[in-house]
C-alpha positions in Angstrom: 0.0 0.0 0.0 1.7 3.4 -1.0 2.0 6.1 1.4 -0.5 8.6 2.3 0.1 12.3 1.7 -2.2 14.0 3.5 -3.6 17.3 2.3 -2.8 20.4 2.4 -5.4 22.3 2.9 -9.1 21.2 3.2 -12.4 23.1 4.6 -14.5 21.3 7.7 -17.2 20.4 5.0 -14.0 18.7 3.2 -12.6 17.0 6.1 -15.9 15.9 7.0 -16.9 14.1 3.6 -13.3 12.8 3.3 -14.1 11.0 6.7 -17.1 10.0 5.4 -15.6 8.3 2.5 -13.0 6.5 5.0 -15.7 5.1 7.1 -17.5 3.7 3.9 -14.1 2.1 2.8 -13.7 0.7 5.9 -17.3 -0.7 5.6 -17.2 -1.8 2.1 -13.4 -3.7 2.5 -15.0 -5.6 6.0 -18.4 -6.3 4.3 -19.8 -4.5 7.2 -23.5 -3.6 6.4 -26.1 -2.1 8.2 -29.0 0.1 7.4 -28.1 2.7 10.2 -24.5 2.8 8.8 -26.1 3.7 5.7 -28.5 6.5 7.5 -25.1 7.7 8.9 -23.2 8.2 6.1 -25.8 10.0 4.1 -25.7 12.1 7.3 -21.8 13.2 6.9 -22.0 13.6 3.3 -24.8 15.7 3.7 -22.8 18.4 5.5 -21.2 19.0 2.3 -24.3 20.7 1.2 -25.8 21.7 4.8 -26.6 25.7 4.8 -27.9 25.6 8.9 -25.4 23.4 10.5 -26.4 23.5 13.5 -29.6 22.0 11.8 -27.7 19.4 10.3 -25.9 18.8 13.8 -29.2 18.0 15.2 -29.9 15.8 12.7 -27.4 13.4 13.2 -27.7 13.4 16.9 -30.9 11.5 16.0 -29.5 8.9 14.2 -29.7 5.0 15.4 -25.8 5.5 15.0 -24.5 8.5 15.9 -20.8 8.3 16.6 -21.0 10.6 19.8 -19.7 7.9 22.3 -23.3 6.5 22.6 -23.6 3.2 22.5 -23.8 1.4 19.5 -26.9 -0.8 18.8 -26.0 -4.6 19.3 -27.8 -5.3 15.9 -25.6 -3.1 14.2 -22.3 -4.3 15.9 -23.4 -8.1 15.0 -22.6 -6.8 10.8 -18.7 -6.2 12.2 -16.7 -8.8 12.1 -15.1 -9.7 16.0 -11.8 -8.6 14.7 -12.5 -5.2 13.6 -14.7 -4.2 16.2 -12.5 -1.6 17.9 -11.1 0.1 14.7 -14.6 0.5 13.6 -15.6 1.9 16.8 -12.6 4.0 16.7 -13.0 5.3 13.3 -16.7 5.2 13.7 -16.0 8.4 16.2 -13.3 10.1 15.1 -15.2 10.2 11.9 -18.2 11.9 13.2 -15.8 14.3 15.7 -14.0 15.5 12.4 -17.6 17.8 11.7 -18.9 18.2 15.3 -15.7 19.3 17.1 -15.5 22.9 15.9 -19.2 23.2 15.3 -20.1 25.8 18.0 -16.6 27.3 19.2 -13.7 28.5 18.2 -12.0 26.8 14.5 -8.7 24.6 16.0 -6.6 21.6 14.8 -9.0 19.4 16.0 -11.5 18.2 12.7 -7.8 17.9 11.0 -6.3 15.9 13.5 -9.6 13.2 13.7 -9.7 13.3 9.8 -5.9 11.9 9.9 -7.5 9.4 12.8 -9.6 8.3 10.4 -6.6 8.0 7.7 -4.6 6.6 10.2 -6.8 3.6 10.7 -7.4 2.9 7.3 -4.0 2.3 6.9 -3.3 -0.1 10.2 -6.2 -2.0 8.3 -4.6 -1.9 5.0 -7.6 -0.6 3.4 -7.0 1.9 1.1 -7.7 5.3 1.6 -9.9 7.2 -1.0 -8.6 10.3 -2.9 -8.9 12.9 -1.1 -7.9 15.7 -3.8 -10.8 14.7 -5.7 -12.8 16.8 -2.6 -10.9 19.3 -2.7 -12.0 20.0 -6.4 -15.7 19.8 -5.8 -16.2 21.3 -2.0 -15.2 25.3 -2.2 -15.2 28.1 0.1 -13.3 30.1 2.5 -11.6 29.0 5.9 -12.9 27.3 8.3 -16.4 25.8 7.1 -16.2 26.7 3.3 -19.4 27.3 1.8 -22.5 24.6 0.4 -22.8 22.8 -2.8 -25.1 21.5 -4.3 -26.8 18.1 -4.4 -25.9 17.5 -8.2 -22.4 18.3 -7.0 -22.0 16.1 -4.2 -23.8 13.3 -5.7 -21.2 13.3 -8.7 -18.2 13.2 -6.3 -19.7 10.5 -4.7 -20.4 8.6 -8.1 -16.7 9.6 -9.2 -15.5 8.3 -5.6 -17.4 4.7 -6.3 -19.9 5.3 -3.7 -23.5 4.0 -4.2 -26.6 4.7 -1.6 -28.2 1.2 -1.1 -31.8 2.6 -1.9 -30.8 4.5 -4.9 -27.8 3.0 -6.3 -27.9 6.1 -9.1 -27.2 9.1 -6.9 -25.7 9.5 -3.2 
């Protein structure tokens, strides 16, 4: 597996769906699947074209799966297999952390240092990590948040990316 070079310079919004993307490799590589996995993910990608994120927080503390250090459902830690329980936990949070941290204080280090978490764990599991440029061509804006896309937007990064929504496999 070659080396990661992590980038440069990447809005929240970025960070956020670039975490995403991990946690859905992660997934896909373990054949991990579970409706409320699912629910999450469209969550964090979601955030790429969020204009109330505080809105959008809300949303996602409503989830089945939340990644806020709740527990997870027992049903849903049945579709991980025994030996990759605690990196999915692990990434499972830090994933969600990248887009909540900063979300009602001051911008810090913190949504960059979970998003390399996230990278980080990828790699001790030798799945490979997505490209992470291709975000920062799609997802504009200025420091710290950048600003919304649109859905036609994020659904064709997604597509370009090789993700597929269960329920729709034509859009994200």
């Amino acid at each position: 597996m070659k080396k990661y070079t992590f980038p440069r310079k990447m809005t929240v919004r970025q960070m956020q769906v670039g975490a995403a993307l991990c946690l859905w490799k992660f997934c896909l590589t373990m054949k991990i699947n579970h409706t409320s996995i699912d629910e999450l993910l469209c969550h964090l990608f979601s955030v790429a074209t969020a204009e109330d994120l505080a809105e959008w927080d809300t949303r996602g503390s409503l989830l089945a799966v939340t990644g806020r250090g709740d527990p997870i459902p027992e049903i849903v830690l049945k579709a991980v297999p025994e030996e990759h329980v605690d990196s999915f936990q692990r990434l499972l949070e830090s994933c969600v952390e990248v887009g909540i941290v900063d979300l009602y204080g001051a911008s810090t280090g913190l949504p960059a240092k979970f998003f390399g978490d996230c990278i980080r764990t990828l790699q001790r599991e030798h799945v490979e990590v997505p490209n992470m440029a291709a975000i920062q061509e799609y997802c504009k804006g200025a420091e710290p948040w950048g600003e919304p896309v649109q859905c036609e937007e994020l659904n064709l990064l997604l597509r370009n990316m090789g993700y597929r929504h269960p329920d729709n496999p034509e859009t994200a």
